[in-house]
Each structure stands twice: as C-alpha cells, then as structure tokens.
C-alpha positions in Angstrom: 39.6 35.0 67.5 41.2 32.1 68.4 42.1 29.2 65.5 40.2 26.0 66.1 43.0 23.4 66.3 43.1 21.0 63.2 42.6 17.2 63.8 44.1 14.1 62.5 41.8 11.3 61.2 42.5 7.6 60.6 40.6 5.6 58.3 40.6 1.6 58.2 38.4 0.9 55.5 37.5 -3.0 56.4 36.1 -5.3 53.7 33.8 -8.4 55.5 33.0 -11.4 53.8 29.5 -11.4 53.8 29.2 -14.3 56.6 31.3 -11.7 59.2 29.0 -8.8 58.6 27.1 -9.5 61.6 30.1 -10.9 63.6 32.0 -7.6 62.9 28.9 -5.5 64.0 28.6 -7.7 67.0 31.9 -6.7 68.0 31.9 -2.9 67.1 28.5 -2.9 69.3 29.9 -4.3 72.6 33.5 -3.1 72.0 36.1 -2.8 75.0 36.1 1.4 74.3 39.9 0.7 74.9 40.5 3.9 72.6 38.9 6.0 74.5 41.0 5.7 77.1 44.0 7.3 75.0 45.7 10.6 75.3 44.3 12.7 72.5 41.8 10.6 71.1 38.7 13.2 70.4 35.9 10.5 69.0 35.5 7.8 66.7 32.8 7.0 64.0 32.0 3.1 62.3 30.1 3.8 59.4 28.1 0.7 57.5 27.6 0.6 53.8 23.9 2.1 53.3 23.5 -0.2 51.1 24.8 -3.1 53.3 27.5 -3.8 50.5 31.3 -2.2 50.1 33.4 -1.9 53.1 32.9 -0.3 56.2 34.5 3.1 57.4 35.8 3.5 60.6 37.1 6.8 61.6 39.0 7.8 64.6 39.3 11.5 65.2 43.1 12.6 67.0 44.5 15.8 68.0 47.7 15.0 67.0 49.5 12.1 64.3 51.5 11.3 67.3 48.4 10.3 69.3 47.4 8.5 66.8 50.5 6.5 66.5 51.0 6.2 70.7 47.5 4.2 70.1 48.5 1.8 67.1 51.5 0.5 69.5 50.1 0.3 72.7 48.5 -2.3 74.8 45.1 -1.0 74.6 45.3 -1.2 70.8 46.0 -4.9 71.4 42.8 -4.6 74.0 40.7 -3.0 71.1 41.3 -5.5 69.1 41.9 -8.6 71.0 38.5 -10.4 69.7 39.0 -9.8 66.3 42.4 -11.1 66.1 40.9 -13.9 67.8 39.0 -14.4 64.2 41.6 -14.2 62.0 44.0 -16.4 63.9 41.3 -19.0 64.2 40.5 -18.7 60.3 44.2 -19.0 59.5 44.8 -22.0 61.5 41.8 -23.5 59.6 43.3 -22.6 56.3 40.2 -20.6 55.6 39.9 -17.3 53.9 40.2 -14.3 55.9 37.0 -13.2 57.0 38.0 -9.2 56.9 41.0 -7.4 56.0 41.7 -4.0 56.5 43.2 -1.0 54.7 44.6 2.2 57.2 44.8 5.4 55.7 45.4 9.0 57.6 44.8 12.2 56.9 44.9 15.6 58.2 41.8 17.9 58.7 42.1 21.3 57.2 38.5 22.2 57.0 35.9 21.4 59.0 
C-alpha cells in the first residue's frame, strides 16, 4: 500500500478589532484566489470564532514547506494580500490602531 504523502500547514492566527470583523470577512469572501494559483498549494480553510470572539484561523494546506515559502515571497502573495495592506497602511498613516495583526505559525501533518 502506498504511504499517503504528509502535508505542511500554515496557520496565521489574525486578531480583528471588532470594527474590522466585517471588513476582514468582506475581503476573505471576494478574495483574488491568488494562492490557488501556486505550485503545491492543496486547499486552504478561514475559520471564524463560533462564538464571534478570539481570532480567526486561517489554514493553508502545502505539499511541501518549500511551497509554502515560494508563496510567502512571491508576487501573488503580494496579490493576495494587496487590499489588506491597503488597511493597515491607511490606519498607520492616520496614526490609528492597527485594525488586525497577525501571528504565522507552521506545522507539519503527521496524522491525518
């Protein structure tokens, strides 16, 4: 029997102040699907608080870290992202509070 080959997952865990909630949605609903476009990218999840509180999960699903990495530095990252960035620089330039941050964390499947 042949081995199922074993992903690599990247969390960003993003924390919204509550008046970007609906602004980040917005932009996970009509996203560019930039990553999708990417050598070894297998699927992505965006998981929302059940609660509607606590930070958001969103998962992309690799076959390889290397993938993974080819994605963070190239332009369709930039793509991906592109309206986002757009927030923050605007907030910055107002001297206002970030309205999301984000924490990236990988890991490596070994069960599934």
């Amino acid at each position: 029997m042949e081995e199922k080959k074993k992903s690599f997952v990247a969390i960003n865990f993003i924390d919204c102040k509550e008046h970007y909630r609906n602004r980040f949605e917005e932009l996970f609903g009509s996203r560019a699907k930039a990553i999708d476009r990417m050598p070894g990218f297998m699927h992505m999840e965006v998981l929302k608080p059940a609660d509607g509180k606590g930070e958001y999960l969103i998962m992309s699903h690799w076959d390889s870290e290397e993938a993974f990495k080819n994605w963070t530095s190239s332009p369709e990252f930039i793509e991906g992202h592109k309206r986002g960035f757009e927030d923050l620089r605007i907030a910055k330039e107002k001297g206002e509070e970030l309205p999301m941050k984000s924490d990236f964390r990988t890991y490596r499947v070994i069960a599934d």
